[in-house]
ROTIMI-286932 format. One record per residue (C-alpha): z, y, x; residue number from 0. Coordinates in steps of 0.25 Angstrom, whole numbers, plus 5000, padded with zeros to 4 digits. Example, Ala and Ser with C-alpha at 12.3 -4.5 7.8 and 13.67 -1.06 7.14 Angstrom:
+------+-------+------+-----+
!   up ! north ! east !  nr !
+------+-------+------+-----+
! 5031 !  4982 ! 5049 !   0 !
! 5029 !  4996 ! 5055 !   1 !
+------+-------+------+-----+
END
This chain:
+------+-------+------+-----+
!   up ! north ! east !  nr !
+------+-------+------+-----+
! 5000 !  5000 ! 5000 !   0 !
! 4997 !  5014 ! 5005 !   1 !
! 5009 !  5023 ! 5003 !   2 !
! 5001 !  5036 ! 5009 !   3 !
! 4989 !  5039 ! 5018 !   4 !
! 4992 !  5032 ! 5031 !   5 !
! 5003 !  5024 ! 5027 !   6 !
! 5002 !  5009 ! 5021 !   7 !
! 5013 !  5000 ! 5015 !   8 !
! 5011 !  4985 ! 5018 !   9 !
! 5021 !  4973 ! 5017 !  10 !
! 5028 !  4967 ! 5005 !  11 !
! 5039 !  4971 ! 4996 !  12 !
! 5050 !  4970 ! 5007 !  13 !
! 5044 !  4975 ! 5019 !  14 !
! 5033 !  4986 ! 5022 !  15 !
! 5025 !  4989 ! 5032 !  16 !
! 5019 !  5003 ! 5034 !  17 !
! 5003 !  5004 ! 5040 !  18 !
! 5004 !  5018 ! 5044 !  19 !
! 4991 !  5024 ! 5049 !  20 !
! 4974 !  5021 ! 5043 !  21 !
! 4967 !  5020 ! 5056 !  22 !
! 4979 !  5015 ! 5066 !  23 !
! 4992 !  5012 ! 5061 !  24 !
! 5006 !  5007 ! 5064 !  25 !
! 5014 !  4998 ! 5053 !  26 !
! 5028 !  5002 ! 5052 !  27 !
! 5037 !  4992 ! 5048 !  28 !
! 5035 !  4978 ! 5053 !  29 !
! 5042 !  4971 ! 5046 !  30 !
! 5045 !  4954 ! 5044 !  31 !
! 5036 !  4944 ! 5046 !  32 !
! 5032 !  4941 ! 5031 !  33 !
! 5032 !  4955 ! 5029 !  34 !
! 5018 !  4955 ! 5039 !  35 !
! 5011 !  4946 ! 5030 !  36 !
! 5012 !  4954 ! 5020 !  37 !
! 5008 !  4966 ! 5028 !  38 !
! 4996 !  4956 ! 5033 !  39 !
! 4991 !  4953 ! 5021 !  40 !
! 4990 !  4967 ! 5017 !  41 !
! 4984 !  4971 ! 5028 !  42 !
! 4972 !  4962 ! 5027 !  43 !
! 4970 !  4969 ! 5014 !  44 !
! 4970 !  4981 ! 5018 !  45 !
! 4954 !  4988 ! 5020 !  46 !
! 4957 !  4998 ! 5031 !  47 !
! 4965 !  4994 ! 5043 !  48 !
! 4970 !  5003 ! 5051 !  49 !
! 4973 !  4999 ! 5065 !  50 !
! 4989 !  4994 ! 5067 !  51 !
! 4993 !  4999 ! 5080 !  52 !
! 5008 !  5000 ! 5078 !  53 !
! 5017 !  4988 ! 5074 !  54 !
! 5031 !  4997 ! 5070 !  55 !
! 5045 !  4991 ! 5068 !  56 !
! 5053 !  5003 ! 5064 !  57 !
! 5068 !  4993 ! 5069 !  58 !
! 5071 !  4980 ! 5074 !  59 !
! 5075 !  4972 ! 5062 !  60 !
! 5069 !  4960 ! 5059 !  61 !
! 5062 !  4964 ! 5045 !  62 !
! 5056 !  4976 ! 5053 !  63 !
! 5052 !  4967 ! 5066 !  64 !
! 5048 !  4953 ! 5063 !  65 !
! 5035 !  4956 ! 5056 !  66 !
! 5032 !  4961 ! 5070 !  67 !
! 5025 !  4948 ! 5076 !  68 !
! 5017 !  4948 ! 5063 !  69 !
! 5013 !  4962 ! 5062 !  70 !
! 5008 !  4959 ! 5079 !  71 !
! 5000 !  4948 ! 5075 !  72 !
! 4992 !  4956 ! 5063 !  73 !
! 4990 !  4969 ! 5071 !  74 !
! 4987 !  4964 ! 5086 !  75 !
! 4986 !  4977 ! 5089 !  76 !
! 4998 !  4985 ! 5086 !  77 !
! 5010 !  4989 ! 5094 !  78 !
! 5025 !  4986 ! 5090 !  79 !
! 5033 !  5001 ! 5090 !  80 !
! 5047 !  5000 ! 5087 !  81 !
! 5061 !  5007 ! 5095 !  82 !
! 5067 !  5005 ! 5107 !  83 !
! 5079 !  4998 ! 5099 !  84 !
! 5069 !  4989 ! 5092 !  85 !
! 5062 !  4985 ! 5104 !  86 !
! 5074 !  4980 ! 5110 !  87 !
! 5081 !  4972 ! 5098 !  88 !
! 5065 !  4966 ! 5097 !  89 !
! 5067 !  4960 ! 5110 !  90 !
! 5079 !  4953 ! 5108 !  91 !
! 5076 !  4938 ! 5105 !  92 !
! 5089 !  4933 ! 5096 !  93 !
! 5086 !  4945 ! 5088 !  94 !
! 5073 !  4944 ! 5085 !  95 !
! 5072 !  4929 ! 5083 !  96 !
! 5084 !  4933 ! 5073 !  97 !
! 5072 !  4942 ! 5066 !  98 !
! 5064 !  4932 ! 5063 !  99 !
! 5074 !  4924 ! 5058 ! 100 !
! 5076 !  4933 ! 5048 ! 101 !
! 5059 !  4937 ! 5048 ! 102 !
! 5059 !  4921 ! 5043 ! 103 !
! 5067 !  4924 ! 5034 ! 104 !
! 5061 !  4937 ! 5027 ! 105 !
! 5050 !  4930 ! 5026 ! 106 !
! 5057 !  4917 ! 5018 ! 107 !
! 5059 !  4928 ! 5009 ! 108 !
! 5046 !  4935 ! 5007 ! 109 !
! 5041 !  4921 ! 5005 ! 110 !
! 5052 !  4919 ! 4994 ! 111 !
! 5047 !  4932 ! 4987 ! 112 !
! 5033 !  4926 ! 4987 ! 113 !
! 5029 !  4940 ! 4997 ! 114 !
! 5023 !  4929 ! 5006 ! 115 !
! 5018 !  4916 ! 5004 ! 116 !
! 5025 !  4909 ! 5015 ! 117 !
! 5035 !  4910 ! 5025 ! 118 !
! 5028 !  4914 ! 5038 ! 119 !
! 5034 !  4909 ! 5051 ! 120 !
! 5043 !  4921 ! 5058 ! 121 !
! 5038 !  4924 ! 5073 ! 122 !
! 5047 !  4916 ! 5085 ! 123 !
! 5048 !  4928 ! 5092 ! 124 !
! 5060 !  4933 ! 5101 ! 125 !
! 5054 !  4947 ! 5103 ! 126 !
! 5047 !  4957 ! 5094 ! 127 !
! 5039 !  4965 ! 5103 ! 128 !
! 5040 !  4981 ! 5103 ! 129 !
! 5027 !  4987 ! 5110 ! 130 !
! 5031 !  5002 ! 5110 ! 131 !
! 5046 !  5008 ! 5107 ! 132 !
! 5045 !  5020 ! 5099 ! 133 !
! 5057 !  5030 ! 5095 ! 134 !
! 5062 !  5044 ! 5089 ! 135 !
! 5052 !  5053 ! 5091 ! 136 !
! 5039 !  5047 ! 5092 ! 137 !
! 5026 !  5046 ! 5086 ! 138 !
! 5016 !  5035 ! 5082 ! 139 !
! 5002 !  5041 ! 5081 ! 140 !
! 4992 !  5034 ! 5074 ! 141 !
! 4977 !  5036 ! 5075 ! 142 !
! 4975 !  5047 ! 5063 ! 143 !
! 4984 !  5057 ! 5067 ! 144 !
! 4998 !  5049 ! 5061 ! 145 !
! 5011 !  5050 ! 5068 ! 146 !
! 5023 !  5041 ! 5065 ! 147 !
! 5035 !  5047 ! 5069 ! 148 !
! 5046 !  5039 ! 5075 ! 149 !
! 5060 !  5042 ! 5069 ! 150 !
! 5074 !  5034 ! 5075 ! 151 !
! 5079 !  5029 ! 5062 ! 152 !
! 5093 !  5022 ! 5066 ! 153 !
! 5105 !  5019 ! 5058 ! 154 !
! 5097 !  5004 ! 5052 ! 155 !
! 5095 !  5001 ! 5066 ! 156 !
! 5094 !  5007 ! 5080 ! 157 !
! 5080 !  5003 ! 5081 ! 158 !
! 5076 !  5011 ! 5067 ! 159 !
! 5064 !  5020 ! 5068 ! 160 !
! 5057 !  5027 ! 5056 ! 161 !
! 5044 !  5034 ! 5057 ! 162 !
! 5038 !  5046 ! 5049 ! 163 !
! 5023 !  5048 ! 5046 ! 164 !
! 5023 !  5063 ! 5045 ! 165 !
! 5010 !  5063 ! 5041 ! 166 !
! 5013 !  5057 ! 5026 ! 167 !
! 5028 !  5059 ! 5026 ! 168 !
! 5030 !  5044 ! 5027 ! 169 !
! 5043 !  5039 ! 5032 ! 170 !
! 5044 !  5025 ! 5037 ! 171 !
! 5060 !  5023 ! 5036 ! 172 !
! 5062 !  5008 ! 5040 ! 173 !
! 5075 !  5004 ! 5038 ! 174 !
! 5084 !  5017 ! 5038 ! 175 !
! 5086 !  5018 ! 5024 ! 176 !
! 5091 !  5004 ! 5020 ! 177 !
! 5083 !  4990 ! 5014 ! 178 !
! 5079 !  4993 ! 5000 ! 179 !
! 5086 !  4984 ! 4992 ! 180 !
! 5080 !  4990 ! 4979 ! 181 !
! 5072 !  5001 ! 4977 ! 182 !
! 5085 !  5010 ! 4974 ! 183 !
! 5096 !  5002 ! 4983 ! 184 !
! 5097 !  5001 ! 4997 ! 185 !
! 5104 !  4992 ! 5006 ! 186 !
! 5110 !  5002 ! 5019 ! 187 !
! 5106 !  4998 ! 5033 ! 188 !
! 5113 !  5007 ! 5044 ! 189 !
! 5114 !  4995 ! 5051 ! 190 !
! 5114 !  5005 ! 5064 ! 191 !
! 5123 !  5015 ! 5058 ! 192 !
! 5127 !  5022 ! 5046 ! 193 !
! 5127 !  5036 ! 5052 ! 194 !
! 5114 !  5034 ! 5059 ! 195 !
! 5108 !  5029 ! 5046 ! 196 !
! 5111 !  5039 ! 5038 ! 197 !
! 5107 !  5049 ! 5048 ! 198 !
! 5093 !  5043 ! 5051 ! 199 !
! 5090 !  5043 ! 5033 ! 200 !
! 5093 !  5056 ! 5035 ! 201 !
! 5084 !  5060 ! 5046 ! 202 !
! 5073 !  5052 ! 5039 ! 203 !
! 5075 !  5059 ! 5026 ! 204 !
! 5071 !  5073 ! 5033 ! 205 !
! 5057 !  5069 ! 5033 ! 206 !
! 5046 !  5072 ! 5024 ! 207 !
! 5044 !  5058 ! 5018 ! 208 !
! 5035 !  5053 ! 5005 ! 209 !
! 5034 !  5040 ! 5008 ! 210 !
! 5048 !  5031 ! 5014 ! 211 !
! 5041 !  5020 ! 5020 ! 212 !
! 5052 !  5008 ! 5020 ! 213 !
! 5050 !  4995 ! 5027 ! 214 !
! 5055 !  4988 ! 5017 ! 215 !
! 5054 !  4988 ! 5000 ! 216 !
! 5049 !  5001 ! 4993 ! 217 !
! 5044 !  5013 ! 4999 ! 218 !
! 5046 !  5025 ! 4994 ! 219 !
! 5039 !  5041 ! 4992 ! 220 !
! 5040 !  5055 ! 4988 ! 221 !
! 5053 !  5056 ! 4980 ! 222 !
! 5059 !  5045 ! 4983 ! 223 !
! 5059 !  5046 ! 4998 ! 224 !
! 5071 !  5054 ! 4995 ! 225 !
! 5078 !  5047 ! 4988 ! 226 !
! 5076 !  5033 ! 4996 ! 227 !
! 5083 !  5042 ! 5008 ! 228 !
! 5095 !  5045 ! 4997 ! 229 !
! 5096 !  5031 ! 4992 ! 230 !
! 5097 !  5026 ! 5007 ! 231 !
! 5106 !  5036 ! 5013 ! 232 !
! 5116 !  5036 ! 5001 ! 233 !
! 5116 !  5020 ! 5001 ! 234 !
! 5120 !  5020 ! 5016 ! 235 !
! 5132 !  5029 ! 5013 ! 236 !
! 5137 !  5022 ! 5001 ! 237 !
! 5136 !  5008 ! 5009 ! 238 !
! 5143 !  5015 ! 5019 ! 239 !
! 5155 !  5019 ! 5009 ! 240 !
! 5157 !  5007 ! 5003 ! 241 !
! 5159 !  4999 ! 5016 ! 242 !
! 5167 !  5010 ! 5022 ! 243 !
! 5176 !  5011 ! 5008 ! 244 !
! 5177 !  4995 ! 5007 ! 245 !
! 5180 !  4997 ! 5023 ! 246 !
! 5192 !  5007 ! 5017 ! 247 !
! 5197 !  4996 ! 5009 ! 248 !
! 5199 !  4986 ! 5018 ! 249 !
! 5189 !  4975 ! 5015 ! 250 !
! 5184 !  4966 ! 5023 ! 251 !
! 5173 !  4967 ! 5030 ! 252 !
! 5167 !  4953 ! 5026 ! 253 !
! 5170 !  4958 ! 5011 ! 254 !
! 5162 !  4971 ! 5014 ! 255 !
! 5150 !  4964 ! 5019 ! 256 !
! 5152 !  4954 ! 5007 ! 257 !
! 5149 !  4966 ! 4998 ! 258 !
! 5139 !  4973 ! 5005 ! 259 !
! 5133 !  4962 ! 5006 ! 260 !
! 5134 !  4959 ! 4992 ! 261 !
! 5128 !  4973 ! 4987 ! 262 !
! 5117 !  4975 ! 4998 ! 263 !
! 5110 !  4960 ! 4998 ! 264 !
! 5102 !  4962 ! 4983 ! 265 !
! 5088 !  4966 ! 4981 ! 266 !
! 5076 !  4968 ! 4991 ! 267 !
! 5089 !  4966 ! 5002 ! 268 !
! 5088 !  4950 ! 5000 ! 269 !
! 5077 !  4947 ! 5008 ! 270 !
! 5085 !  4947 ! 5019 ! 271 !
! 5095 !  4937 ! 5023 ! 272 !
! 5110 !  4938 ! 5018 ! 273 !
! 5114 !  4936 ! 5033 ! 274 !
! 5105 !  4948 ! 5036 ! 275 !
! 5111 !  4957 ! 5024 ! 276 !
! 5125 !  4952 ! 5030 ! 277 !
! 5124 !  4957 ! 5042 ! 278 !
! 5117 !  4970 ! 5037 ! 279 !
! 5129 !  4973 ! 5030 ! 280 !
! 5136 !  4970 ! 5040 ! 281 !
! 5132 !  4981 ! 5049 ! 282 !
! 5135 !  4989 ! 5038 ! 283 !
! 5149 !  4987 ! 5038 ! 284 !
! 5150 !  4987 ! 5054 ! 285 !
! 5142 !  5002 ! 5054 ! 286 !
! 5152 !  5008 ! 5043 ! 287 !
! 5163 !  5004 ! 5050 ! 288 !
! 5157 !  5010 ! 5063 ! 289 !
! 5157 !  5022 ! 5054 ! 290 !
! 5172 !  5022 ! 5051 ! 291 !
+------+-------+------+-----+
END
């Protein structure tokens, strides 16, 4: 689907993928493994190709990274962009044998959900390659006179990047606003740091947007960019006071992540493991309590 002149949105209903650019082009977003053959199949349909040159993973999480040997073997040509952070967590194997562990899994699930037709084997790999580090400050020129620029998004992670296309007032936002578990809940991510989420929404809100670019679920434009930035920034603060008041009361911690847990796993949330939402909420709890 094309959501403005240069930009087109490709994927499935749980991840997207962003071709930006009509002669040469950089995808942002690069996903999972079964998130790629949808792109694929997509991308044979489409009439006009532009040339990928550009492979970008906005942070080094699996369901942004795995779908990184597949988008390689579709677009030969292109170089992997991603922040110094990234490359180094990429480089680790335990850590990203542990991706596609999970990659394998995501794709059990897209399979479930009849998205694909069946469960493709996950790459063996103990390394995701990282051709060129990119950071705050830079830009991605693309033949046709289009500049990504590079924007340090921590707080979800210290690998976060987001990048703006001035040119059409796009914002791709990865991860810094939360997983949308429905169109009007979020589930808050400051995996990195409360503070430094809050400030990076913030900071990304300050620019002209019409259309929020989101890896994952809905997009949204013109009105409701807005009140996307509202819903994510007011969420995180709420998650934050209910842990800190149940802190105050003297629960236990096991009893806190229980009902966070409880709340937060519903929805679009559930194609991911419970043992990954457990441990998402558990850094939850640690990052409140760093902030006490």
């Amino acid at each position: 689907m094309r959501i403005s002149e240069n930009v087109i949105q490709m994927g499935n209903r749980h991840f997207n993928y962003f071709i930006v650019g009509q002669d040469e082009a950089a995808v942002i977003e690069c996903g999972v493994t079964g998130g790629v053959i949808s792109l694929s199949r997509q991308w044979m349909q489409l009439v006009r190709k532009p040339a990928i040159r550009y492979l970008i993973a906005s942070h080094a999480h699996f369901d942004h990274v795995c779908g990184v040997p597949a988008l390689r073997e579709l677009f030969p040509e292109a170089s992997v962009l991603a922040s110094s952070e990234a490359q180094r967590v990429l480089g680790k194997p335990k850590i990203v044998q542990n991706f596609f562990a999970q990659d394998e899994k995501m794709s059990a699930v897209l399979a479930a959900e009849e998205i694909l037709e069946e469960i493709p084997a996950s790459p063996q790999s103990e390394a995701i390659g990282v051709d060129r580090v990119i950071g705050e400050g830079e830009e991605i020129i693309l033949r046709g006179g289009l500049k990504l620029r590079v924007i340090d998004a921590p707080g979800h992670s210290p690998c976060s990047l987001a990048f703006y296309l001035p040119q059409e007032q796009v914002m791709f936002v990865s991860d810094s606003g939360g997983f949308q578990i429905s169109d009007d809940s979020l589930f808050p991510i400051f995996f990195q740091g409360y503070e430094m989420y809050q400030e990076t929404l913030n900071r990304l809100r300050g620019f002209p947007t019409r259309i929020l670019a989101i890896p994952h679920e809905r997009i949204w434009g013109q009105n409701e960019v807005q009140s996307f930035y509202d819903r994510a920034i007011k969420t995180a603060q709420d998650a934050y006071a209910n842990i800190e008041r149940m802190l105050d009361n003297g629960r236990d911690e096991e009893d806190i992540k229980r009902d966070l847990f409880s709340y937060y796993y519903r929805g679009n949330l559930r194609i991911y493991t419970t043992d990954n939402i457990s441990t998402c909420v558990e850094l939850l709890l640690r990052r409140v309590k760093e902030c006490l």
